[in-house]
PyMOL Python script that loads the backbone (N, CA, C, O; Angstrom):
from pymol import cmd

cmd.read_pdbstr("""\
ATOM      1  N   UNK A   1      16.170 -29.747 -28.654  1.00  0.00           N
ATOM      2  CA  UNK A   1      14.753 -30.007 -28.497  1.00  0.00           C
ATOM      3  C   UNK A   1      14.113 -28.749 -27.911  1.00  0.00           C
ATOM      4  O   UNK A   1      14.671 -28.218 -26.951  1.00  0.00           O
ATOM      5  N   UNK A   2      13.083 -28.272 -28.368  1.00  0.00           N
ATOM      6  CA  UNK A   2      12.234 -26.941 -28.163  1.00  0.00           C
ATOM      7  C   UNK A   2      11.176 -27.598 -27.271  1.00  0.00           C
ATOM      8  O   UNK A   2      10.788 -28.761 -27.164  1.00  0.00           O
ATOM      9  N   UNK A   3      10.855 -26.486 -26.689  1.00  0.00           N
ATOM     10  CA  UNK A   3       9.439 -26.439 -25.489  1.00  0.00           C
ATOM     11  C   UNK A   3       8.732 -27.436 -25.525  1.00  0.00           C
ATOM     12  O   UNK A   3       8.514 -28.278 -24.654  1.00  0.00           O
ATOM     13  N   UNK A   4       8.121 -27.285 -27.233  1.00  0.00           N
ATOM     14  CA  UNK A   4       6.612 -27.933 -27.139  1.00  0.00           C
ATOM     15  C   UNK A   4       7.642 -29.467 -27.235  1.00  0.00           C
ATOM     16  O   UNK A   4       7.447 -30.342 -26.391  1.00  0.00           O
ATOM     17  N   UNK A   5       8.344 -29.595 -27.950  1.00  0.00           N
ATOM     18  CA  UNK A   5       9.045 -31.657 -28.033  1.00  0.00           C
ATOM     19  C   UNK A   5       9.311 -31.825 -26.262  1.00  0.00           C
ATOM     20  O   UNK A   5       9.156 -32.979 -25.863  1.00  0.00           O
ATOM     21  N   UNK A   6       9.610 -31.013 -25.426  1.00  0.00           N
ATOM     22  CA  UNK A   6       9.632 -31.271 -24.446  1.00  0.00           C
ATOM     23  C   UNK A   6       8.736 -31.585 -23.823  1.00  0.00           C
ATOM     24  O   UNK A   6       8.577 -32.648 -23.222  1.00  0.00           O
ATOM     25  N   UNK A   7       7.628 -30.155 -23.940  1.00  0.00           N
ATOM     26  CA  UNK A   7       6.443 -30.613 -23.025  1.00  0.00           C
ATOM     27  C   UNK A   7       5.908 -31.865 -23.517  1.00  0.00           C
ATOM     28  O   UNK A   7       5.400 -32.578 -22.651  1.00  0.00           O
ATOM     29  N   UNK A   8       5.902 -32.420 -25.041  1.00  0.00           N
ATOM     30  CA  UNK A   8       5.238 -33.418 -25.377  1.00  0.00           C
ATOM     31  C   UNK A   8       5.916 -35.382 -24.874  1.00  0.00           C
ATOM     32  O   UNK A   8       5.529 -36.544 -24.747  1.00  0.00           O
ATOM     33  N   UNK A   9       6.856 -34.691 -24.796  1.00  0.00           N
ATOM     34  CA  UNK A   9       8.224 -35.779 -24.378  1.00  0.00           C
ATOM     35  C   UNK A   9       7.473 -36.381 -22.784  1.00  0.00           C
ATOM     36  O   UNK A   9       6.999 -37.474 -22.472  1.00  0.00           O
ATOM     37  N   UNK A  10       7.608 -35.382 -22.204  1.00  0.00           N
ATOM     38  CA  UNK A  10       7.236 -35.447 -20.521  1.00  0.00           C
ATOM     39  C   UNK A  10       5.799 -35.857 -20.588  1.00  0.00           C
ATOM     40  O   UNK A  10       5.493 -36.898 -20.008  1.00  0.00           O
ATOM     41  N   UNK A  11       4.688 -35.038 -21.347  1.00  0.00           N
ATOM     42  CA  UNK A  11       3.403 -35.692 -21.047  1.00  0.00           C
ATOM     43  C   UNK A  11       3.351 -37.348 -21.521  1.00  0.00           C
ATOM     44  O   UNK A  11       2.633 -37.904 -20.689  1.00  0.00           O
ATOM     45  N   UNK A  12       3.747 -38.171 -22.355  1.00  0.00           N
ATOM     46  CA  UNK A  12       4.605 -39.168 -22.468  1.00  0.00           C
ATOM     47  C   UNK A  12       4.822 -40.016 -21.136  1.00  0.00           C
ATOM     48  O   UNK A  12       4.585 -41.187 -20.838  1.00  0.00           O
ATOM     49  N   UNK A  13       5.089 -39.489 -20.809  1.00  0.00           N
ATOM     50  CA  UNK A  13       5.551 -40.128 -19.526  1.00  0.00           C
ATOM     51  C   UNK A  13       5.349 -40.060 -17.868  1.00  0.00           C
ATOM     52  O   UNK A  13       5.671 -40.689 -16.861  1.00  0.00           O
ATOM     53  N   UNK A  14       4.486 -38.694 -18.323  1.00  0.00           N
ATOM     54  CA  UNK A  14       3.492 -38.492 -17.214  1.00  0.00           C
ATOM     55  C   UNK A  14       2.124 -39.344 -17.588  1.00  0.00           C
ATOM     56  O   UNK A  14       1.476 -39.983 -16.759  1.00  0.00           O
ATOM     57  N   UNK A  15       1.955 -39.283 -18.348  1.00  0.00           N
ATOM     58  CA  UNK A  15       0.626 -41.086 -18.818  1.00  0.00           C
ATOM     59  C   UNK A  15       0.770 -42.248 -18.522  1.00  0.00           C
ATOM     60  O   UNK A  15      -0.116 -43.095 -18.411  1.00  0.00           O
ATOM     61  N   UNK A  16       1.880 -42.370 -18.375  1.00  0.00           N
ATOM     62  CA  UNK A  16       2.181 -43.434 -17.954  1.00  0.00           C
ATOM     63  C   UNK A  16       3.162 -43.905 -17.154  1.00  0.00           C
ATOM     64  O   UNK A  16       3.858 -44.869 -17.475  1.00  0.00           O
ATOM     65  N   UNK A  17       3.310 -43.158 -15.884  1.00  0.00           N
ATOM     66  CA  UNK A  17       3.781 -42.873 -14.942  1.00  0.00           C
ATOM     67  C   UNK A  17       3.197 -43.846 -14.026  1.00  0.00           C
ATOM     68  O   UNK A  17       2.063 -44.319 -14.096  1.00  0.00           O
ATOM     69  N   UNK A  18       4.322 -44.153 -12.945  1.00  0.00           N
ATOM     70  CA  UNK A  18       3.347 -44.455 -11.690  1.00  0.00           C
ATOM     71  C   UNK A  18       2.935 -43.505 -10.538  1.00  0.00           C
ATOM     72  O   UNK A  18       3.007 -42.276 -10.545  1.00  0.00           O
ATOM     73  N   UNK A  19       2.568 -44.172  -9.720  1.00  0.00           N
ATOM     74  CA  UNK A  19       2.600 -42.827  -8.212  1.00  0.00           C
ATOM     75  C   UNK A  19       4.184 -42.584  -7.846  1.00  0.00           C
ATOM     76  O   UNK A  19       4.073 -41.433  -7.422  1.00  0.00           O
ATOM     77  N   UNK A  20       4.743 -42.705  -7.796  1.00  0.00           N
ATOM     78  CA  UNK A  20       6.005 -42.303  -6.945  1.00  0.00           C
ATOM     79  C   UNK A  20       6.374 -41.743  -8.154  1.00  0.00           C
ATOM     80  O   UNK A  20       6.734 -40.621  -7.796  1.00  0.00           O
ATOM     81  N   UNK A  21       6.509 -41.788  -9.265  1.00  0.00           N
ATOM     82  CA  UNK A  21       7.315 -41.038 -10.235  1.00  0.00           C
ATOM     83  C   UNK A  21       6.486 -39.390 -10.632  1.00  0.00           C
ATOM     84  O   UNK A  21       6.925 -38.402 -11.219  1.00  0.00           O
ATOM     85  N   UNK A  22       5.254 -39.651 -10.061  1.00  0.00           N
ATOM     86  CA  UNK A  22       4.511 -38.450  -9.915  1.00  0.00           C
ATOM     87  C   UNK A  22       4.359 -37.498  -9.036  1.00  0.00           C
ATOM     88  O   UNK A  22       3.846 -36.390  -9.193  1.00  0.00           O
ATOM     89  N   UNK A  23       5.040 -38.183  -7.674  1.00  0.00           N
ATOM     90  CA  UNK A  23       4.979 -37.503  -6.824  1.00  0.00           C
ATOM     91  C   UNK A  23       6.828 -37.151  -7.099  1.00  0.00           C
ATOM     92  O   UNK A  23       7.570 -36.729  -6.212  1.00  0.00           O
ATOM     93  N   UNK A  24       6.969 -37.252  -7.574  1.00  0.00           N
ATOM     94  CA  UNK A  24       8.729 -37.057  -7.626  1.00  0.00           C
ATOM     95  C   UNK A  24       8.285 -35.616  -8.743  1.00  0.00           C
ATOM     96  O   UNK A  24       8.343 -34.444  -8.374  1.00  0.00           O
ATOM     97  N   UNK A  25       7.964 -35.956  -9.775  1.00  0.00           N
ATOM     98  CA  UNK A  25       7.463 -34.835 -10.459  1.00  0.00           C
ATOM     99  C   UNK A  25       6.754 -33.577  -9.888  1.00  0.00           C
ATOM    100  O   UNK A  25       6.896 -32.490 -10.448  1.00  0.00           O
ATOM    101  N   UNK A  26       6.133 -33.694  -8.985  1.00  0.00           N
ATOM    102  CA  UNK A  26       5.180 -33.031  -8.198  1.00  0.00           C
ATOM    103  C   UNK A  26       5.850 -31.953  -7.486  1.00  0.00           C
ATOM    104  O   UNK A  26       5.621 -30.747  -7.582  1.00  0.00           O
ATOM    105  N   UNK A  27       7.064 -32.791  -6.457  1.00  0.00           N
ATOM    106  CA  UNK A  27       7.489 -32.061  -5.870  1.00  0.00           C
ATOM    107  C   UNK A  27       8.764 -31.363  -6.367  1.00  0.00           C
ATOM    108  O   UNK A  27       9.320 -30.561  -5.616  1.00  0.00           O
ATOM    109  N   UNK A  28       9.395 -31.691  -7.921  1.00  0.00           N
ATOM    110  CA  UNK A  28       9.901 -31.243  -8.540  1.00  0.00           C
ATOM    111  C   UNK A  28       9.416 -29.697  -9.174  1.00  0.00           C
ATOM    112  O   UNK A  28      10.040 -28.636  -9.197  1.00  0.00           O
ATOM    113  N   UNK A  29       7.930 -30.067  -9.713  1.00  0.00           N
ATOM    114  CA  UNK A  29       7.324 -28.733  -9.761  1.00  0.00           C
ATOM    115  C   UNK A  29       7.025 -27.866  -8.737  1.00  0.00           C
ATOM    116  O   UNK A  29       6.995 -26.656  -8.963  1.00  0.00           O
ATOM    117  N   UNK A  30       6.813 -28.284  -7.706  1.00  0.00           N
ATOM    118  CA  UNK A  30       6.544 -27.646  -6.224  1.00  0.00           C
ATOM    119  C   UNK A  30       7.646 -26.385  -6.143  1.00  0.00           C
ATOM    120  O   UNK A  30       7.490 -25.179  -6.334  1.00  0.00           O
ATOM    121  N   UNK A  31       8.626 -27.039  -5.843  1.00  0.00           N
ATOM    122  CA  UNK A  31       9.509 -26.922  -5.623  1.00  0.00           C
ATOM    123  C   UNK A  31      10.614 -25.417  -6.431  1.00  0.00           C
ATOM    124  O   UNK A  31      11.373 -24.568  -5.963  1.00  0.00           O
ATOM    125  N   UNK A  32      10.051 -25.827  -8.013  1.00  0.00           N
ATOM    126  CA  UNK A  32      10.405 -24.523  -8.716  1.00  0.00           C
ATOM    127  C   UNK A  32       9.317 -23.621  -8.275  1.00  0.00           C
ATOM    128  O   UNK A  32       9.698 -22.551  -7.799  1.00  0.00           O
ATOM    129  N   UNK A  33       8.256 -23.795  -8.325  1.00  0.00           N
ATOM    130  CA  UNK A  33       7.226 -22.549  -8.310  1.00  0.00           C
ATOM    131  C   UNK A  33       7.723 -21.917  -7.074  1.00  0.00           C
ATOM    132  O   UNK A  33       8.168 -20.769  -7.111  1.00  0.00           O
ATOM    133  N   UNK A  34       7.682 -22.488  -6.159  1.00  0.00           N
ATOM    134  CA  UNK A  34       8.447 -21.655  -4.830  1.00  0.00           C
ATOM    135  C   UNK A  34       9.660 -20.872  -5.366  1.00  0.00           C
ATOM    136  O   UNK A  34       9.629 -19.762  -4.835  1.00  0.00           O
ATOM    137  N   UNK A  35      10.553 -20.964  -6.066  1.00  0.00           N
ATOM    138  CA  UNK A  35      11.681 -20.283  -6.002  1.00  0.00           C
ATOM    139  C   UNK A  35      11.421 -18.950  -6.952  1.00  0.00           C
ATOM    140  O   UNK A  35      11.993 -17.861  -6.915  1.00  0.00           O
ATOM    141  N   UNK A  36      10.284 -19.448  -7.877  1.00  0.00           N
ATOM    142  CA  UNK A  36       9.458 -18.387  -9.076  1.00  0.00           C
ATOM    143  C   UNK A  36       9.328 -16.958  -8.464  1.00  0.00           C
ATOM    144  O   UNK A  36       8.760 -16.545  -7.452  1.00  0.00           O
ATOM    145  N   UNK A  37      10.124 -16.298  -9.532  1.00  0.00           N
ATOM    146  CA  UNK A  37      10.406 -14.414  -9.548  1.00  0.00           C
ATOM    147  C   UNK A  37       8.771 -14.297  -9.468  1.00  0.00           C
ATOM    148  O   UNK A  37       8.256 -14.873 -10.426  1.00  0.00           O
ATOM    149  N   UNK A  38       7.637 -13.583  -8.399  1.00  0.00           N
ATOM    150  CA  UNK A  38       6.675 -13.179  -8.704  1.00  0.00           C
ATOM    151  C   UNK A  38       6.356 -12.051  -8.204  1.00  0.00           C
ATOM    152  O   UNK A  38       5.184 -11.788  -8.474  1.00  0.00           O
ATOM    153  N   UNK A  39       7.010 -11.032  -7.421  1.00  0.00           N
ATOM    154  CA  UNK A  39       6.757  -9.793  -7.645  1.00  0.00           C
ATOM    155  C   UNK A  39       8.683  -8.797  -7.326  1.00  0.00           C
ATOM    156  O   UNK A  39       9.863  -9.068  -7.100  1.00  0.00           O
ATOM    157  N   UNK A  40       8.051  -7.987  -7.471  1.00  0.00           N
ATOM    158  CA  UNK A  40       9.463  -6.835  -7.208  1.00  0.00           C
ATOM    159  C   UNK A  40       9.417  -5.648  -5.611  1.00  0.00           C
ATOM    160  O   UNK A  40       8.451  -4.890  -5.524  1.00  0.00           O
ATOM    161  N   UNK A  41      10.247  -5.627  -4.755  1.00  0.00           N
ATOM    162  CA  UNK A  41      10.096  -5.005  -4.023  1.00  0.00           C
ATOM    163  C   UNK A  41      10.178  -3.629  -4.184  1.00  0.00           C
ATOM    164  O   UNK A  41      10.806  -3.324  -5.197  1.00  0.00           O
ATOM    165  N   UNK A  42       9.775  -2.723  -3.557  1.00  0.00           N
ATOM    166  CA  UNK A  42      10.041  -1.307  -4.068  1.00  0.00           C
ATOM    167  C   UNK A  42      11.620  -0.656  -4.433  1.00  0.00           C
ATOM    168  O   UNK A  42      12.004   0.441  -4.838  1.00  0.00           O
ATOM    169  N   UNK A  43      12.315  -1.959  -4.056  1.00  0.00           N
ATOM    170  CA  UNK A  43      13.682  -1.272  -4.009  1.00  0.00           C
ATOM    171  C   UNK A  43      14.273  -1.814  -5.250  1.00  0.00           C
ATOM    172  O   UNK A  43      15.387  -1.406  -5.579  1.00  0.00           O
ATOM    173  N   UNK A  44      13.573  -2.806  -6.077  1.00  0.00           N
ATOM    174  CA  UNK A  44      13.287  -3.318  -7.295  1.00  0.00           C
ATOM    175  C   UNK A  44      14.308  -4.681  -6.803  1.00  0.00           C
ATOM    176  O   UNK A  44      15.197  -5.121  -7.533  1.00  0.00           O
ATOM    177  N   UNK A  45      14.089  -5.059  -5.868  1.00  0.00           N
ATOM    178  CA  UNK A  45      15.017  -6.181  -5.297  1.00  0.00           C
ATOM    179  C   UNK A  45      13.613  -7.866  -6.132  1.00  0.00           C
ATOM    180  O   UNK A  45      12.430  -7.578  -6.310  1.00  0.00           O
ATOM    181  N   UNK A  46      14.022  -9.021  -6.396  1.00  0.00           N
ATOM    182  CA  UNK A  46      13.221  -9.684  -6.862  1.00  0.00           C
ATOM    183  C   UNK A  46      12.473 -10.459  -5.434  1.00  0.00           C
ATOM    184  O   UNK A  46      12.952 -10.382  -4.303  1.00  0.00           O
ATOM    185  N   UNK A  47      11.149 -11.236  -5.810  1.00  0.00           N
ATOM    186  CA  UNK A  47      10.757 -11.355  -4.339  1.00  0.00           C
ATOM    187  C   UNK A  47      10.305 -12.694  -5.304  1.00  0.00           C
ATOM    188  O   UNK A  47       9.906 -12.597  -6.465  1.00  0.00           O
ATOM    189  N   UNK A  48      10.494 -14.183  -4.405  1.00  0.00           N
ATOM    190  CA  UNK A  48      10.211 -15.230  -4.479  1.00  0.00           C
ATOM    191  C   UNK A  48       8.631 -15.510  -4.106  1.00  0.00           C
ATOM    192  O   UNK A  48       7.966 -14.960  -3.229  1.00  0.00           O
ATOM    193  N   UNK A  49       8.113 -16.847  -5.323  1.00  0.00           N
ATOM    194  CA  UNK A  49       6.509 -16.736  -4.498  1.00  0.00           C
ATOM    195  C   UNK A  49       6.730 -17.774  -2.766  1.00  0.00           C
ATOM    196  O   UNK A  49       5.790 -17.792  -1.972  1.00  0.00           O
ATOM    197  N   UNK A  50       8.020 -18.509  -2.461  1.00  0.00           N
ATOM    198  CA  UNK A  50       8.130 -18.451  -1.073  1.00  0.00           C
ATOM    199  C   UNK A  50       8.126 -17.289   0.218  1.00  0.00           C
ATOM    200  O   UNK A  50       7.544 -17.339   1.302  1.00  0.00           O
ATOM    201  N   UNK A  51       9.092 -16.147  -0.410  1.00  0.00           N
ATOM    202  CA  UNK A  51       8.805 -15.495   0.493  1.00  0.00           C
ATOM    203  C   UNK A  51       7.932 -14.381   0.196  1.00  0.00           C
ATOM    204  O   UNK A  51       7.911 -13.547   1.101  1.00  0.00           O
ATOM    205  N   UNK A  52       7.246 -14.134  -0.751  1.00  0.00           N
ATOM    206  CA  UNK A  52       5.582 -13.897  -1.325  1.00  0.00           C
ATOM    207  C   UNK A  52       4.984 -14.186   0.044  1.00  0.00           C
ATOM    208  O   UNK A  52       4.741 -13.343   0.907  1.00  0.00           O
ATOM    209  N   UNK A  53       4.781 -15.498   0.120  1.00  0.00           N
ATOM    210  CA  UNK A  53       3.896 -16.049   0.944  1.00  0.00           C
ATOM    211  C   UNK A  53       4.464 -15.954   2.360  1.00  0.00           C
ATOM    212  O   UNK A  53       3.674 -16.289   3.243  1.00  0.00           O
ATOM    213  N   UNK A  54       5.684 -15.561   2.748  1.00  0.00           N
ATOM    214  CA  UNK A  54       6.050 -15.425   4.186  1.00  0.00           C
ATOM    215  C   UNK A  54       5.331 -13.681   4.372  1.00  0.00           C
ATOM    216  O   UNK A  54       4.731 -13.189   5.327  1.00  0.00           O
ATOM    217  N   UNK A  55       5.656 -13.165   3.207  1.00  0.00           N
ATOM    218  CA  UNK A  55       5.119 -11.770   4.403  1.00  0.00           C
ATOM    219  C   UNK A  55       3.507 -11.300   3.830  1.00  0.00           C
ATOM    220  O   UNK A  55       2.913 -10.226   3.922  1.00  0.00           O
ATOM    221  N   UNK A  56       3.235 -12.219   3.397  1.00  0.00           N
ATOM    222  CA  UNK A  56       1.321 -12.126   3.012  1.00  0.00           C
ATOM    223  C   UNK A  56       1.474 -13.008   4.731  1.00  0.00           C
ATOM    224  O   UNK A  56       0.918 -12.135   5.398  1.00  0.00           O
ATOM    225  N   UNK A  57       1.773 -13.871   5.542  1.00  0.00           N
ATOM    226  CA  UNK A  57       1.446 -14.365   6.669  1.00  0.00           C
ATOM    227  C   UNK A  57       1.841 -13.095   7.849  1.00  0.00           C
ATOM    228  O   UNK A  57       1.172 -12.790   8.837  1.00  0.00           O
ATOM    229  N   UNK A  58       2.996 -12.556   7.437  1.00  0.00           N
ATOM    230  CA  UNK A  58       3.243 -11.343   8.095  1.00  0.00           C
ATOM    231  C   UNK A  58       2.220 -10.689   8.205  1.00  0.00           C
ATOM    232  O   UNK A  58       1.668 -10.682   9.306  1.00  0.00           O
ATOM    233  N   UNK A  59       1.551  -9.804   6.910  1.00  0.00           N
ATOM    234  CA  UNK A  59       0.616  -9.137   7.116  1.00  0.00           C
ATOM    235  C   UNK A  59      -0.304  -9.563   7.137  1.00  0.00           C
ATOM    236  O   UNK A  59      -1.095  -8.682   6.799  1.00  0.00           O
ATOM    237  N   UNK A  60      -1.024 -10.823   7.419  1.00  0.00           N
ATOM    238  CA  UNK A  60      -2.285 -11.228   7.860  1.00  0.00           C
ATOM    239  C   UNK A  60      -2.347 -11.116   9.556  1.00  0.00           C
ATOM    240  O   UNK A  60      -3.261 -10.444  10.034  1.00  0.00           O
ATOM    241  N   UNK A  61      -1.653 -11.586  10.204  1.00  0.00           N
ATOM    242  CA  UNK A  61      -1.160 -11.627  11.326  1.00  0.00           C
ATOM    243  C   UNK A  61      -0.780 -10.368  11.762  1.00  0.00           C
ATOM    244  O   UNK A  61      -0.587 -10.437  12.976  1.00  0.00           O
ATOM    245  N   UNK A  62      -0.594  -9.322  11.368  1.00  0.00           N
ATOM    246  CA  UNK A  62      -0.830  -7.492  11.406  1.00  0.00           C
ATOM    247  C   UNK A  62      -2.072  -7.029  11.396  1.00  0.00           C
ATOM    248  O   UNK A  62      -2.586  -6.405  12.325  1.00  0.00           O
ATOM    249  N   UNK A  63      -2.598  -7.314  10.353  1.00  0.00           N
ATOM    250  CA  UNK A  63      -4.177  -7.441  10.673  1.00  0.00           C
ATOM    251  C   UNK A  63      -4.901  -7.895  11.455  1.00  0.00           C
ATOM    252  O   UNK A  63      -5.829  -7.315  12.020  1.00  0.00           O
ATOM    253  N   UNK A  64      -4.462  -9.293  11.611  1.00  0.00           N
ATOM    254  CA  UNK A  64      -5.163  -9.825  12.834  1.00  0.00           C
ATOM    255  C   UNK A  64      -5.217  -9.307  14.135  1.00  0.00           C
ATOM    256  O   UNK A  64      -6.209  -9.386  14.860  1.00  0.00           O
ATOM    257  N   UNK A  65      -4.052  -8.727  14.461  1.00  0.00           N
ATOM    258  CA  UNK A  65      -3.684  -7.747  15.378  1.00  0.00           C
ATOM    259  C   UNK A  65      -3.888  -6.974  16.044  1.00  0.00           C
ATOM    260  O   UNK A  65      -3.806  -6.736  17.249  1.00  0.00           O
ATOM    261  N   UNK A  66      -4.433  -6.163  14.454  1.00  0.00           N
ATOM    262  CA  UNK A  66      -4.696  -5.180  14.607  1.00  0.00           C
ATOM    263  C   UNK A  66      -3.950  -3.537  14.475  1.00  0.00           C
ATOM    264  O   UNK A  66      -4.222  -2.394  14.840  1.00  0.00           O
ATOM    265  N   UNK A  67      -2.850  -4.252  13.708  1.00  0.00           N
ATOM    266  CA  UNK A  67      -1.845  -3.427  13.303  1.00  0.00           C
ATOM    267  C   UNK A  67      -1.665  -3.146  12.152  1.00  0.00           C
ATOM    268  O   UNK A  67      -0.819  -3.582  11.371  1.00  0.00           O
ATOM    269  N   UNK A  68      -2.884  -2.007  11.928  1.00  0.00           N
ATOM    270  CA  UNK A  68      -3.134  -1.453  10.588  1.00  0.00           C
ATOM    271  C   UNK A  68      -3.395   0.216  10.863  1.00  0.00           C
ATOM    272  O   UNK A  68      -3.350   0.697  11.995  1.00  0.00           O
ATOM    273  N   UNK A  69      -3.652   0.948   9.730  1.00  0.00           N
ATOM    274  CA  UNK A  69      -3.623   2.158   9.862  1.00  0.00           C
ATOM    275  C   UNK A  69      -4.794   2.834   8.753  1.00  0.00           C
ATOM    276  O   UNK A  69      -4.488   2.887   7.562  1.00  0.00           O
ATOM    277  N   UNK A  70      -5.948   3.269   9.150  1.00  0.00           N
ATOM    278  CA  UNK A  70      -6.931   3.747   8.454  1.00  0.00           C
ATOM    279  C   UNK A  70      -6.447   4.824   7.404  1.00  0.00           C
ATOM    280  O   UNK A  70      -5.611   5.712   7.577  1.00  0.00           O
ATOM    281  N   UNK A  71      -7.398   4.436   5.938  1.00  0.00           N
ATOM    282  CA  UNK A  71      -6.827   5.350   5.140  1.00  0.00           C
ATOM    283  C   UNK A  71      -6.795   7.043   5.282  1.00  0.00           C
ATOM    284  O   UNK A  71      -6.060   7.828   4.683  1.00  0.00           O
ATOM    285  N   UNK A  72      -7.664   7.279   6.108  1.00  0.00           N
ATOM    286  CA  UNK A  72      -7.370   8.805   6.272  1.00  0.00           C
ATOM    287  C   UNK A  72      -6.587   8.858   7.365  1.00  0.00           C
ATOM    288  O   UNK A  72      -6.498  10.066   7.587  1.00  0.00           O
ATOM    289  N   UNK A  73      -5.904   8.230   8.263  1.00  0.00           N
ATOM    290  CA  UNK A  73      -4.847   8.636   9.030  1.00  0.00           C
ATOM    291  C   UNK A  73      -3.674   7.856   7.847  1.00  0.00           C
ATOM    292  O   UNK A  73      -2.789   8.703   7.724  1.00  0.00           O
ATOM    293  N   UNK A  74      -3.464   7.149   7.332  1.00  0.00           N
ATOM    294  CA  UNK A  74      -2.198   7.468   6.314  1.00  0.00           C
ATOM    295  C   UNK A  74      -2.218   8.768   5.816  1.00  0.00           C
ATOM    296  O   UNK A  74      -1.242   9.518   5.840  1.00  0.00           O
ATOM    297  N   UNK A  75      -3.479   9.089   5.296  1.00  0.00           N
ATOM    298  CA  UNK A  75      -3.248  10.143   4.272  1.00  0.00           C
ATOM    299  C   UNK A  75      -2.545  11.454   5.247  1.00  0.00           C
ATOM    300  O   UNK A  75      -1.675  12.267   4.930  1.00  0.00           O
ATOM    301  N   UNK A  76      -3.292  11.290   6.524  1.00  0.00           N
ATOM    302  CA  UNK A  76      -2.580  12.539   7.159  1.00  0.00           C
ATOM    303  C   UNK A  76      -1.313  12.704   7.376  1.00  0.00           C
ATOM    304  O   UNK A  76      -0.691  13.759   7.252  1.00  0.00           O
ATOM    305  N   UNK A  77      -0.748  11.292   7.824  1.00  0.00           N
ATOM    306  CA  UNK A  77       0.404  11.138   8.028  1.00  0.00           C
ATOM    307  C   UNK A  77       0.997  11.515   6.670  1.00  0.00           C
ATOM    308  O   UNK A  77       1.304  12.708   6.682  1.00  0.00           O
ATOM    309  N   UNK A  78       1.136  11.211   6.073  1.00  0.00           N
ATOM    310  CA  UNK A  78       1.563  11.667   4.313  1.00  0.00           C
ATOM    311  C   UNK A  78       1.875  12.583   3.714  1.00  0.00           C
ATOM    312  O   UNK A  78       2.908  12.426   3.064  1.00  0.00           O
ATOM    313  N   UNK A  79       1.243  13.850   3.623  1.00  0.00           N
ATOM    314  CA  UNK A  79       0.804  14.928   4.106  1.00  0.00           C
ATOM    315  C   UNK A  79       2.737  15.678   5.111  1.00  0.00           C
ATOM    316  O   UNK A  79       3.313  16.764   5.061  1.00  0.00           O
ATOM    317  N   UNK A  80       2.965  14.686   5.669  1.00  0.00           N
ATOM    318  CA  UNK A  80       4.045  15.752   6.035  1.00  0.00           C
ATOM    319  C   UNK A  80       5.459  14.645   5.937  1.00  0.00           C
ATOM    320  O   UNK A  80       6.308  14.493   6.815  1.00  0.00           O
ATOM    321  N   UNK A  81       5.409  14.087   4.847  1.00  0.00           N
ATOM    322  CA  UNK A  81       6.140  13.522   3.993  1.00  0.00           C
ATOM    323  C   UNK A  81       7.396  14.370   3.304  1.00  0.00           C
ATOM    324  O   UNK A  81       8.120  13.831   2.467  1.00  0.00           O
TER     325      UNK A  81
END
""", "prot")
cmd.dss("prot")
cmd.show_as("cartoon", "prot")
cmd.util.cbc("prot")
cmd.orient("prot")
C-alpha cells in the first residue's frame, strides 16, 4: 500500500474516530514531529525539532540576559580569527 492508500485509509478513520482515538493519534503525531531531522549542526551532526527547541530556549534566555555580542564587536573579534 502507497502513501496516498494510506493517507486515504487513515483519513477513514480519522472521520470517524472518537476523542480518545484522536488524541492517541495526536500524540502519536506529536510525538514523531519531535524526533523530526530539522536542521544540521555545523559539524553536520543532525539536530531534532526537540532539541531545536531546547537551544532556541537557550538562546532566548542569552538574550534575555543579555548575553549577546554586537555586530561590530563580532566583526572585530573576527578579524583576528
Amino acid at each position: 500500500m502507497g502513501a496516498l492508500e494510506l493517507r486515504d485509509s487513515i483519513l477513514e478513520y480519522i472521520n470517524t474516530a472518537d476523542e480518545r482515538l484522536l488524541k492517541v493519534v495526536k500524540a502519536v503525531i506529536e510525538s514523531y514531529q519531535e524526533e523530526e531531522i530539522v536542521a544540521f549542526s555545523v559539524d553536520g551532526n543532525p539536530i531534532t525539532r526537540a532539541a531545536y527547541k531546547v537551544e532556541l530556549a537557550k538562546a532566548e534566555l542569552d538574550i534575555k540576559n543579555g548575553n549577546v555580542i554586537s555586530q561590530e564587536d563580532l566583526e572585530k573579534e573576527s578579524e583576528n580569527w
